[in-house]
C-alpha positions as CSV (number, residue, x, y, z in Angstrom):
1,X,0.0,0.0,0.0
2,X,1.3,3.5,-0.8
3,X,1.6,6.4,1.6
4,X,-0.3,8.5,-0.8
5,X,-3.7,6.4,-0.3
6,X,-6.1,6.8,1.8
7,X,-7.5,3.5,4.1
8,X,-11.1,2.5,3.1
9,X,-12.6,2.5,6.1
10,X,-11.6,6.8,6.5
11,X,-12.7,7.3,2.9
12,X,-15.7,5.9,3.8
13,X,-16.2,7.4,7.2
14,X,-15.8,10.8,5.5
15,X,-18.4,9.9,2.6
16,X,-20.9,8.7,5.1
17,X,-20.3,12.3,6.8
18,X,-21.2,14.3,4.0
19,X,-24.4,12.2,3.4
20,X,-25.6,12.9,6.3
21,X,-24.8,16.5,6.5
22,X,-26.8,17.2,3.0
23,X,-29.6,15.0,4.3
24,X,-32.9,17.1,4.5
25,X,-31.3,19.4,2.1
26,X,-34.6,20.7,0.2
27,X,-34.8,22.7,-3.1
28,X,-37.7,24.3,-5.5
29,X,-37.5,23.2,-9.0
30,X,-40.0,24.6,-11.6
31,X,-42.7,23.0,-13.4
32,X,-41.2,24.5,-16.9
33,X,-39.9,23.1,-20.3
34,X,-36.3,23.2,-21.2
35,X,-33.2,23.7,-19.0
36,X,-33.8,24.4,-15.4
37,X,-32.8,28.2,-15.1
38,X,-32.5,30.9,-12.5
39,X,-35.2,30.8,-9.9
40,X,-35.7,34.5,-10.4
41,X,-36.5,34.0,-14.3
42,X,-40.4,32.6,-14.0
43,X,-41.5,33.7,-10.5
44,X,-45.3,32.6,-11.5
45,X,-44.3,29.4,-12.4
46,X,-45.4,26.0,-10.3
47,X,-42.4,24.5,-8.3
48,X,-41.8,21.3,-7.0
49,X,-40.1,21.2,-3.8
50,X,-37.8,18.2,-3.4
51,X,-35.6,17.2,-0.3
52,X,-32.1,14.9,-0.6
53,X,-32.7,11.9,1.0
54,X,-28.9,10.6,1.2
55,X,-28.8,9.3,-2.5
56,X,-31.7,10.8,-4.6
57,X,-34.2,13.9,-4.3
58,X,-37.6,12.8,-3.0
59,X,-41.1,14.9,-4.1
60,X,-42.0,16.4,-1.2
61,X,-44.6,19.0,-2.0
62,X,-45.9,21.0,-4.9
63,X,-46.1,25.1,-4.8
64,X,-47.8,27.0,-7.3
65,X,-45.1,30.3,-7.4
66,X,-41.7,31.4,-6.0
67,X,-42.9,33.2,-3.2
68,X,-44.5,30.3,-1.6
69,X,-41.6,28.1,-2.4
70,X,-39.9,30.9,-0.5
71,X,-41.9,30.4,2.6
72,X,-41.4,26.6,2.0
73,X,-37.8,26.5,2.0
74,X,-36.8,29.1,4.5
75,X,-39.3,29.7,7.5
76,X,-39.0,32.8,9.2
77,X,-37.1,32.3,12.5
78,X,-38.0,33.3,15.8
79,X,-36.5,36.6,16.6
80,X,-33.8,36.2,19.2
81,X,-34.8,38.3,22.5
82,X,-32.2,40.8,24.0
83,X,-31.2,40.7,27.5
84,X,-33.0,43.6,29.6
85,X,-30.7,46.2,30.6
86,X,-31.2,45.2,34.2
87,X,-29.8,41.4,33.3
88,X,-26.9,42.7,32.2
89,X,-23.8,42.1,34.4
90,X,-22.6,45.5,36.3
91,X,-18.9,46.8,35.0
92,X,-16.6,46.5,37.3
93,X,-14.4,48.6,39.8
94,X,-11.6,50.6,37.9
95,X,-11.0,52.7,34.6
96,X,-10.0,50.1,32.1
97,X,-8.1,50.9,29.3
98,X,-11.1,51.9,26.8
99,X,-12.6,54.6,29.9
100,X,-11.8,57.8,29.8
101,X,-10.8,59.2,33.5
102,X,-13.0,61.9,34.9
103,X,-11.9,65.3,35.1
104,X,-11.2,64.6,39.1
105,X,-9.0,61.5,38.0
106,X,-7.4,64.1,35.7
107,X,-6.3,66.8,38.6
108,X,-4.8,63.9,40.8
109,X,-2.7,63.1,38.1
C-alpha cells in the first residue's frame, strides 16, 4: 500500500459524513420546459419542492409560485430576544483601558 492512499474505512467514514450532512437538504424546482434556469427568471411558475434523502431527491410538495416556495424553504425564524438592561452584568471597579478618566482623576494626576 502507498503512503499516498487513503485506508477505506476513512474514505468511507468521511463519505458517510457528507451524506448525512446534506440529508434534509430541500430545493424548489420549476414546473417549466427546457433547462432548469435561475429561480428568479419565472416567479409565477409551479415548483416542486424536493428534499435529498442521502442518495436521490424525494417529491416532497408541490407550490404554485416562487414566493410560496420561499416560505417553504426558509421559514422565518423566531427573533432572538435581548437581554434587559437590568440582566446585564454591572462593570466593574476601575477605569480600564477603553474609559476615559473623569476630570477629578485628571487633577490627581
Amino acid at each position: 500500500m502507498h503512503d499516498e492512499q487513503e485506508p477505506l474505512e476513512d474514505w468511507a467514514r468521511r463519505r458517510e459524513e457528507r451524506q448525512n450532512a446534506a440529508k434534509g437538504k430541500r430545493r424548489a424546482v420549476p414546473l417549466t420546459e427546457g433547462p432548469h434556469r435561475g429561480q428568479h427568471v419565472d416567479p409565477n411558475a409551479p415548483r416542486v419542492i424536493q428534499e435529498w434523502n442521502g442518495t436521490e431527491w424525494e417529491t416532497v410538495s408541490l407550490v404554485s409560485d416562487l414566493a410560496e416556495a420561499k416560505t417553504v424553504l426558509y421559514p422565518p425564524q423566531p427573533a432572538e430576544q435581548k437581554a434587559a438592561e437590568w440582566d446585564r452584568p454591572a462593570l466593574g471597579k476601575g477605569r480600564g483601558r477603553h474609559r476615559k478618566p473623569t476630570p477629578a482623576e485628571d487633577r490627581e494626576q
